[in-house]
N, C-alpha and C positions, 0 to 999 in steps of 0.2 A: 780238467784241461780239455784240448780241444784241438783237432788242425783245422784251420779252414778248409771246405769243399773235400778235404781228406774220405768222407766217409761215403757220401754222394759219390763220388768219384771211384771207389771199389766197388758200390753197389752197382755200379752201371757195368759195373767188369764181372759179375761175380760168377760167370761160368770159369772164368781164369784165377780169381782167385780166391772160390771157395772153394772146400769140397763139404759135400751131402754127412750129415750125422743120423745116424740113431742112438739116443742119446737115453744110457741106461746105466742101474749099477754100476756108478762113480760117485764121487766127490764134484762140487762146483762150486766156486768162487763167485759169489753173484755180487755188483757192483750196488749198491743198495741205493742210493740217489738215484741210479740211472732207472733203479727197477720201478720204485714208487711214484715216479715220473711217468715214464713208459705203460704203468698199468694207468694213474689218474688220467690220463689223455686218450688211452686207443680203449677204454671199458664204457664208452656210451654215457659218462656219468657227467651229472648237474652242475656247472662251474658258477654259474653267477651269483646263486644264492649262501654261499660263504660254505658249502662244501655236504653232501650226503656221505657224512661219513662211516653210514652202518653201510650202504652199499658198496662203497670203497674196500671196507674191512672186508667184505663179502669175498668182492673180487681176488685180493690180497690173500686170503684163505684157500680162494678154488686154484691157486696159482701153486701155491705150495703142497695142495692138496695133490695136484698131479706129478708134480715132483714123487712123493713119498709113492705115488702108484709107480713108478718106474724104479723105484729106489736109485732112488739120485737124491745125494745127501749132500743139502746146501750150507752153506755159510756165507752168511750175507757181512759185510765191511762197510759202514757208514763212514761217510768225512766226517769229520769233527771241523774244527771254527777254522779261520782264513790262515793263512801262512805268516809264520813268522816273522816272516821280510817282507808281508805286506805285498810281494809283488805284485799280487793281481788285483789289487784295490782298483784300477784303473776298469777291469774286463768288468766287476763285482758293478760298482757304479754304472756300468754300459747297462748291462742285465739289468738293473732294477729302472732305468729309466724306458727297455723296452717293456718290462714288466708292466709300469704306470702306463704305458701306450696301449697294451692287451685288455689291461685290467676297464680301461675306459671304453674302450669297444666292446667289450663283454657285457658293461654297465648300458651302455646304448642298444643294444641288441646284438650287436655285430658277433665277428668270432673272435677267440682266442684260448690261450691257453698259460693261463696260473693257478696254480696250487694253493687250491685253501691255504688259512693259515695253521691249521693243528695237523695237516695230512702228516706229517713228519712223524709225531706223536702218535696219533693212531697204528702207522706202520709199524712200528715199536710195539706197539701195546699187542698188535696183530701175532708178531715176532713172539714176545713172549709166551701169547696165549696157546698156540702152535708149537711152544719150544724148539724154536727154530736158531741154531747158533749164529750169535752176531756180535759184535764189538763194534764200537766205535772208533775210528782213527784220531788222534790230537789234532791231525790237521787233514788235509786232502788225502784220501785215499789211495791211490793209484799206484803209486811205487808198491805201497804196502800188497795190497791186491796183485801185483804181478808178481813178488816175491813170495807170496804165501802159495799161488799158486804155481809156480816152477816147484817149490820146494814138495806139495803135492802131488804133482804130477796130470793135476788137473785140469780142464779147461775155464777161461772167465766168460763169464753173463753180461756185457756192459753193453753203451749204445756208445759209449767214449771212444770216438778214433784215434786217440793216442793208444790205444791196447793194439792197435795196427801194426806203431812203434816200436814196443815192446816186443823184445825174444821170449814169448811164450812157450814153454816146450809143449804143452799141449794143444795151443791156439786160445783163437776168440772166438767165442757166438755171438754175435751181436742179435739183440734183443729181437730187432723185428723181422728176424726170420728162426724166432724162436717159438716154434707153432703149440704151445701147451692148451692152446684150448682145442688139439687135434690130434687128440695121443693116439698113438697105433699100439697095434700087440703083434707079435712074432710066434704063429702055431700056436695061438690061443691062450698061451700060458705068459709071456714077456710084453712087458708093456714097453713102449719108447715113445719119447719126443721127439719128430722130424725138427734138425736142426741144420746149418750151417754155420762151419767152422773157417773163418780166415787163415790161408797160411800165406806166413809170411816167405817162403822159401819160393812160392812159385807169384808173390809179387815181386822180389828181387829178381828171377828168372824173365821175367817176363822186359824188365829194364838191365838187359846184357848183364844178368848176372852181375847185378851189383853189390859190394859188401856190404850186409844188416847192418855195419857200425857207422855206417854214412847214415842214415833213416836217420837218428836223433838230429843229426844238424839237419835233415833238410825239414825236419817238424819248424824247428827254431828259423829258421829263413822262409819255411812258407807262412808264418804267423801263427800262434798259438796263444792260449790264455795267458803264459805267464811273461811273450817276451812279443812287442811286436812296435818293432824301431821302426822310423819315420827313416832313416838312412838306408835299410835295407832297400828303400825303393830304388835308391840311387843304385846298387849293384843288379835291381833286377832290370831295371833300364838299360843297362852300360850292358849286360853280359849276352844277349841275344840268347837267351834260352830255347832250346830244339826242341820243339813240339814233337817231331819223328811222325809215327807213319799212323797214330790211335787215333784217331776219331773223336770229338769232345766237345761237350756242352760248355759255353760261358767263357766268360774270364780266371775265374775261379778255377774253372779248370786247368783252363789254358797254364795259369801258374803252374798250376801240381805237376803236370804235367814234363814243362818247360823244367821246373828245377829237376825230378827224377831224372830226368834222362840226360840233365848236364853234370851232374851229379857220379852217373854211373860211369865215367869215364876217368874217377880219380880213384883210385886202391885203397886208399884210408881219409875217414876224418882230419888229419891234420893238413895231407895234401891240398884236399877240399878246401877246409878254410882259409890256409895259404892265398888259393886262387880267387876265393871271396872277397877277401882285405885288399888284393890287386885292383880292384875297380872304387876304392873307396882312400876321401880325400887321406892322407899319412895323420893328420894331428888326430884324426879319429878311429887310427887303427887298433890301438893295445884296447883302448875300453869299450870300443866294440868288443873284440877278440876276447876279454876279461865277460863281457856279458852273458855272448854267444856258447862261449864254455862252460859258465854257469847254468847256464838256462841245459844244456845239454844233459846235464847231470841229472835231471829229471828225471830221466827213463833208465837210468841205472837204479842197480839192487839197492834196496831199502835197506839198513842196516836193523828194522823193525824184524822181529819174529813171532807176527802173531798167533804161529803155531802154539809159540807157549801158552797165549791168552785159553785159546781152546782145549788145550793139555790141562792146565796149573791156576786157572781163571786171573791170572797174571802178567805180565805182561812189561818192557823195560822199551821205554820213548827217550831215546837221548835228546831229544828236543824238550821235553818235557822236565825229565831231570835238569837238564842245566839251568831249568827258570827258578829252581826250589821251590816248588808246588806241595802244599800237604801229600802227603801221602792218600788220603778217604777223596781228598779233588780226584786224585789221578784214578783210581779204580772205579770212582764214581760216571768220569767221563767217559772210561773205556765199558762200563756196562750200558754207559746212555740212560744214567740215573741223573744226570747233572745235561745240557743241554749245548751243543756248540755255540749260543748266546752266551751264557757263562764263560766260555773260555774265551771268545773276542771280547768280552767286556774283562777281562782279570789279564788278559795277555797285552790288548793293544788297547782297552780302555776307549773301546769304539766298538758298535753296536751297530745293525744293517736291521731295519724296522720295514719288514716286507710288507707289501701294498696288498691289497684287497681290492675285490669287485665294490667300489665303491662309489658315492659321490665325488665326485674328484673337486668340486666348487665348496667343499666343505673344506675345515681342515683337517688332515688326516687323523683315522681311526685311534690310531695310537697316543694321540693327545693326551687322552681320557685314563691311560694306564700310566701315565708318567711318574705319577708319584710312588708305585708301587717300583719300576726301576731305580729310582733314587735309591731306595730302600735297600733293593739288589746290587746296588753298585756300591752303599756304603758298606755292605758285608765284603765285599769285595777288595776295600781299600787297599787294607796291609795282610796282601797274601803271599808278599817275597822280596824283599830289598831287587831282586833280581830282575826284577820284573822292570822296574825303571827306565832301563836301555830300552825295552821294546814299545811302551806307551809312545810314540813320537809325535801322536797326531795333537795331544793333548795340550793346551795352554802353560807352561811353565811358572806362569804368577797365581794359576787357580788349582791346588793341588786337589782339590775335590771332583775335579771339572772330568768329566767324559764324553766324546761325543756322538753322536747320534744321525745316520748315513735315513732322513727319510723324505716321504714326499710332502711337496709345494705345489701348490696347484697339478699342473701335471709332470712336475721336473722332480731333480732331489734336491737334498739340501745339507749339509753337513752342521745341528743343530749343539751348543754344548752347555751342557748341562749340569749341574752338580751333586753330586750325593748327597744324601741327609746323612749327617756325621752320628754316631749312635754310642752307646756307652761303653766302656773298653771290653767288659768281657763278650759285647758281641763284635768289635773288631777285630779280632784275631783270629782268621780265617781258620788256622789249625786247631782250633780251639771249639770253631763252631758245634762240631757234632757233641763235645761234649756237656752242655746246656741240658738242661731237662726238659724231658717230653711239655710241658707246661710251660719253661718261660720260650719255648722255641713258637707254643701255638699260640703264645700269649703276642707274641713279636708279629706275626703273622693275620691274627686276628687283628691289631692293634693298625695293621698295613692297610686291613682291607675298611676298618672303621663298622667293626661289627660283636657283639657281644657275644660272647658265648655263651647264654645261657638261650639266646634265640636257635640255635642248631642243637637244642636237646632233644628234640621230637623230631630232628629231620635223622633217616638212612645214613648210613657211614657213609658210601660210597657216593653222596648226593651235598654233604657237607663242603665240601671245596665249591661246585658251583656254583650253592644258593651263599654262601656268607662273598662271592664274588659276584654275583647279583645285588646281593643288598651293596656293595661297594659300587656296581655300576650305578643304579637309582638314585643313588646321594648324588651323583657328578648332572650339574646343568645343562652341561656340553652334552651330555647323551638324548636328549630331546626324548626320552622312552614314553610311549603311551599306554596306558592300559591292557590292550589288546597284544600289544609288543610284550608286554610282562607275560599276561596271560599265556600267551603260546611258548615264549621260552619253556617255563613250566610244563606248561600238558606235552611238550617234545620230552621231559623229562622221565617223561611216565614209562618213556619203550620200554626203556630195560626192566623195571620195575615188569610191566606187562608179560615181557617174555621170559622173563622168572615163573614167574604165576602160570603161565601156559606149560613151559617144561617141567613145573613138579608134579609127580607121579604121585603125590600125596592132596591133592588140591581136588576137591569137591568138583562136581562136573559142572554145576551151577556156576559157579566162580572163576573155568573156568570157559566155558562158553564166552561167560562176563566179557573176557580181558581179551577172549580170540576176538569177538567181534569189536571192541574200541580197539585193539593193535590192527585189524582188516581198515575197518576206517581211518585211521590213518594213515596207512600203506593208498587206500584210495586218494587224498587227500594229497599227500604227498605225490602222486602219480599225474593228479588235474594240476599242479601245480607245474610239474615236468612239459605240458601240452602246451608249449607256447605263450603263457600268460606274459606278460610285459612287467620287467623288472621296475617295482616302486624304490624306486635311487632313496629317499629318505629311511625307509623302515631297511632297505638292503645296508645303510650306513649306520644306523642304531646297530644295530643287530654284528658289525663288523667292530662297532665299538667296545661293545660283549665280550667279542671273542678273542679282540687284544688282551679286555681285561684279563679271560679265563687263562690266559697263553703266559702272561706275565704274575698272575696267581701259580699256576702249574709251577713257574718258575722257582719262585720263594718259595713254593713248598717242598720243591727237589731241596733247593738248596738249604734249605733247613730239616732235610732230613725227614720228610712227608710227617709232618707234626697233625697233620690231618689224612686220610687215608685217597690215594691219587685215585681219580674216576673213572670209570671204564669211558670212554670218548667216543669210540664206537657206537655206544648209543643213549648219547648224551643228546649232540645236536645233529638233526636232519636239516641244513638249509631247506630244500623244496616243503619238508612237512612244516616247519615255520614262517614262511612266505604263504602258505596255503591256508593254515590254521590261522594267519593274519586275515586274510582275506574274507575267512566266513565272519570271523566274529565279529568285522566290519559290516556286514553284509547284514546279517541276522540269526546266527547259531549263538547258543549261550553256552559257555562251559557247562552250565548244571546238562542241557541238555544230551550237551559229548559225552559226558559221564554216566549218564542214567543208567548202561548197562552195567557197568563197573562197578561197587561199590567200593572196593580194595582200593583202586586208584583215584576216586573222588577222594578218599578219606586222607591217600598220602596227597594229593593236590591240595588241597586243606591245609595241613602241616605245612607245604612250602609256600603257600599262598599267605598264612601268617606270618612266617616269619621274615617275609621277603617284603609286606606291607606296610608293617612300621618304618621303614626305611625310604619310603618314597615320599616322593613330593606328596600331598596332599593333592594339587589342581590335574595330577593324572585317576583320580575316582572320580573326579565332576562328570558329567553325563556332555555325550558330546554336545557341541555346539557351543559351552557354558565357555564363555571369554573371563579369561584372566586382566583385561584391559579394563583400570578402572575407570578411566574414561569413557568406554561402553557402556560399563555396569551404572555410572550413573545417568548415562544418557536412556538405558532402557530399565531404570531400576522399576519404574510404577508395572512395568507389562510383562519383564522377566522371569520374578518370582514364582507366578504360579504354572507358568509355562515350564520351567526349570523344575519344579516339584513333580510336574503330570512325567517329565523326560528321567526323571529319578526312577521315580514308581518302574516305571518302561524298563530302564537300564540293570535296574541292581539285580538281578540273575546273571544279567552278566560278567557282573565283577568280583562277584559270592557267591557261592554256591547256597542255595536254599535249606540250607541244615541251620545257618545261624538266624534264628528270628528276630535277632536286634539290625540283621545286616544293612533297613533302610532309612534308621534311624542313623547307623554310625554313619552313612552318605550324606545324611542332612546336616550332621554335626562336621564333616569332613567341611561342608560347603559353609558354612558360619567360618570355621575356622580362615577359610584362603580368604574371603572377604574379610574378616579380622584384621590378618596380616597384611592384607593387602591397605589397607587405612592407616595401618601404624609404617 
């Protein structure tokens, strides 16, 4: 949620209504969308290139890291998927249509600011690796968040100025004057975070001591995410709102302003709306009235106790319960093993397909993963007779049909789709986990179109990416080239790399090896950050990937990780694969990236096979070589040996020089696409 100008508008006041924190030995309720947000935007980090997620994680870490130096003991509350009633479908579609506006200015050069699409994921992964306590909420957060902490006694973490709202008994810190990368110490021994804390007693003071119980309606008539009528203009017109003696930027303000202080001269909420309804036509009074009191209910106690979750790792959603949800759905959602995608696609059978720094003249990234949501959504089917009431958005003559909120050029588009119907024993969602380790990876492999005998020589922890690779490669729509493969892979190598550097058992030789290919490319990644000019095609392969991975990730939560989930953190570096793109355009060969390493040539090898068979054949041609056969026979007398001298040249590039058939199987690669290209 949200008020408008609400948060602007205390900031500008905050000698009045904050006071100074040092913030130590307690408990904190930290808003965890607001956090992961708040760190991806103010940490200096890489947004156009589909996201540096080991620097993220970094950041993510040193943040939590200062926490535990003060001992301040956090618990982070994630949303889960859109609300029940759907109310904010309206604000949701806003969002993602300014998102495609950011995202396209990001792509041009310009500024902006969107969220990779795995940031969510790695927060998580971050979370767990830190043991950091967190739950998921079934739906928005916030009620929950205020309730867990009253019941605490603690202060919240958010940037959400509905927490202004809310009767906090300890207050709010709003995130950006939460100075953790500036910790103090107290006589040498106490550490603290300089913070500011909102109270809400001396912003009622400061508006003639008005009653906290009025604030929820004037959230709901100044506008907010979940309620924001086209009629309330009519009473903000009619009622001459008193601006009083403050001082204020905008119109925005002017609002805030104008309602506060008209506001504080009624004793209660009901008086207040009383006088509201007075300036608005009579046919339109009860369903306003009927609105406005719903929407109100927002900032009252959650009947949620996520106390328990963190007591009993349990937890009771009467939203949740009333839908009859398996049991393993619900504890799965609330650890954030199963993904708020999951539950808008099982609750309202609608699905919000977030934008990337992309080509926007293309069509969207998410294309390319489609088949594997089918997939996901036919597991989904028959999760609750219950459930029927809340699907609304759905076609009533296509009971397979789901639909899908994403981008059209630079707009959205509300797409609907059907599920792949699948055989009974895996439509019974309560049934799902019970399937064998085998027909769950069999289902799964069978989604991505990849054999499992090709992932016997890949890493466990490397098996989800590359059999999601080989599923990207097979799709035509992904335009991938060579060099686009090549770097996915050698970005694969980090983690591998920084294994190999932190074992204390590891030869000094070996690991010299791996410090200097992991330095190069930390350098690599670094020349890429200096203002190189975003390549829109290989930025839109490369976002096509990372749907796949996202929507892999998925099925494999929800199948119970029948393959073992990937550290993400340092999987993919956008900046080191835009950079590694660049050289090996330019003139570096994988063999020669490698030459120090041989630990990491040897697993680049293993993924390099098994990821090869699966590609088009005409991305090993050596550049230049036209798949047009009308070129090929217009230059057939002159190409040939020209083509063979550009082979010889290339193949270190696309093989590492361990195989000595490697330039033979390029000649036999290049027969073969002429072949098919004749028949």
């Amino acid at each position: 949620m949200g008020i408008r100008g609400l948060m602007s508008f205390v900031e500008d006041h905050s000698n009045e209504f904050f006071t100074g924190l040092k913030l130590r030995d307690t408990k904190i309720v930290i808003d965890g969308y607001a956090l992961f947000h708040r760190l991806c935007f103010t940490s200096n980090l890489e947004l156009r290139c589909g996201g540096d997620y080991d620097s993220f994680a970094d950041v993510v870490q040193k943040f939590f890291e200062s926490l535990f130096a003060c001992n301040i003991c956090p618990y982070v509350i994630l949303d889960g998927g859109c609300d029940i009633s759907d109310k904010k479908l309206a604000t949701i579609k806003d969002r993602a249509r300014e998102k495609i506006q950011m995202a396209h200015s990001l792509s041009v050069g310009g500024s902006g600011y969107v969220c990779p699409l795995l940031i969510r994921e790695v927060f998580i992964q971050v979370l767990i690796k830190l043991q950091v306590p967190f739950v998921q909420c079934f739906s928005e957060a916030d009620r929950d968040i205020m309730t867990l902490a009253n019941h605490w006694n603690c202060p919240v973490l958010s940037s959400d100025s509905d927490f202004c709202i809310f009767d906090l008994k300890t207050g709010f810190c709003p995130l950006n004057s939460f100075q953790w990368r500036n910790m103090n110490t107290i006589k040498d021994t106490q550490n603290y975070i300089p913070a500011k804390c909102f109270s809400l007693d001396a912003f009622c003071h400061h508006f003639s001591n008005m009653n906290k119980a009025l604030l929820p309606l004037f959230a709901v008539l100044c506008g907010n995410d979940h309620i924001n009528l086209p009629i309330m203009e009519t009473f903000l017109s009619k009622a001459r709102l008193p601006l009083g003696a403050t001082s204020s930027k905008g119109r925005r303000h002017h609002r805030v302003l104008g309602l506060l202080n008209w506001l504080s001269h009624f004793a209660n909420p009901t008086e207040a709306l009383d006088n509201v309804l007075k300036y608005l036509p009579k046919k339109d009074r009860e369903n306003v009235k009927e609105l406005l009191c719903c929407s109100m209910e927002e900032y009252q106690q959650s009947q949620v106790k996520l106390q328990d979750f963190f007591q009993y790792g349990t937890y009771v959603c009467p939203d949740a319960l009333n839908l009859g949800l398996p049991e393993w759905v619900l504890v799965a959602l609330a650890k954030g093993q199963l993904s708020p995608f999951i539950s808008d696609a099982l609750v309202l059978k609608r699905t919000i397909l977030h934008t990337q720094v992309e080509n926007m003249q293309q069509p969207n990234a998410h294309r390319l993963s489609r088949p594997i949501r089918q997939i996901i959504y036919g597991l989904l089917l028959n999760a609750s007779p219950h459930l029927e009431k809340t699907s609304r958005n759905v076609l009533p003559s296509r009971p397979l049909a789901f639909s899908e909120v994403e981008r059209i050029n630079k707009n959205i588009k509300t797409s609907i789709i059907d599920a792949v119907e699948l055989p009974k024993d895996h439509s019974d969602l309560s049934k799902l986990t019970e399937l064998s380790l085998r027909r769950r990876q069999m289902l799964l492999l069978e989604t991505l179109k990849v054999k499992h005998t090709i992932l016997e020589p890949i890493p466990a922890s490397l098996k989800l990416p590359i059999a999601v690779s080989c599923y990207w490669l097979q799709h035509t729509e992904s335009k991938a080239k060579l060099h686009h493969l090549q770097s996915l892979l050698l970005a694969m190598l980090v983690g591998p790399l920084m294994t190999i550097i932190n074992s204390p058992g590891k030869e000094e030789l070996q690991e010299d090896g791996a410090k200097m290919l992991y330095e190069e490319f930390q350098r690599v990644k670094a020349q890429t950050r200096l203002g190189t000019r975003l390549d829109l095609d290989t930025a839109h392969v490369f976002c096509q990937w990372q749907s796949c991975l996202q929507m892999g990730l998925y099925l494999n939560q929800l199948l119970s990780t029948p393959l073992p989930e990937p550290d993400l953190t340092r999987l993919y570096s956008g900046s080191l694969v835009h950079g590694l793109c660049q050289q090996l355009l330019a003139s570096t060969s994988v063999e020669s990236l490698l030459s120090t390493c041989p630990e990491a040539k040897q697993l680049y090898e293993h993924l390099f096979n098994a990821t090869r068979s699966y590609a088009p054949a005409e991305i090993f041609l050596p550049k230049g070589k036209s798949n047009s056969k009308k070129k090929r026979q217009k230059k057939q007398d002159t190409s040939c040996s020209k083509n063979r001298g550009r082979t010889t040249a290339h193949s270190k590039c696309w093989y590492e020089g361990s195989n000595r058939f490697g330039l033979l199987m390029v000649e036999n690669l290049e027969q073969h696409s002429e072949a098919s290209d004749v028949e």
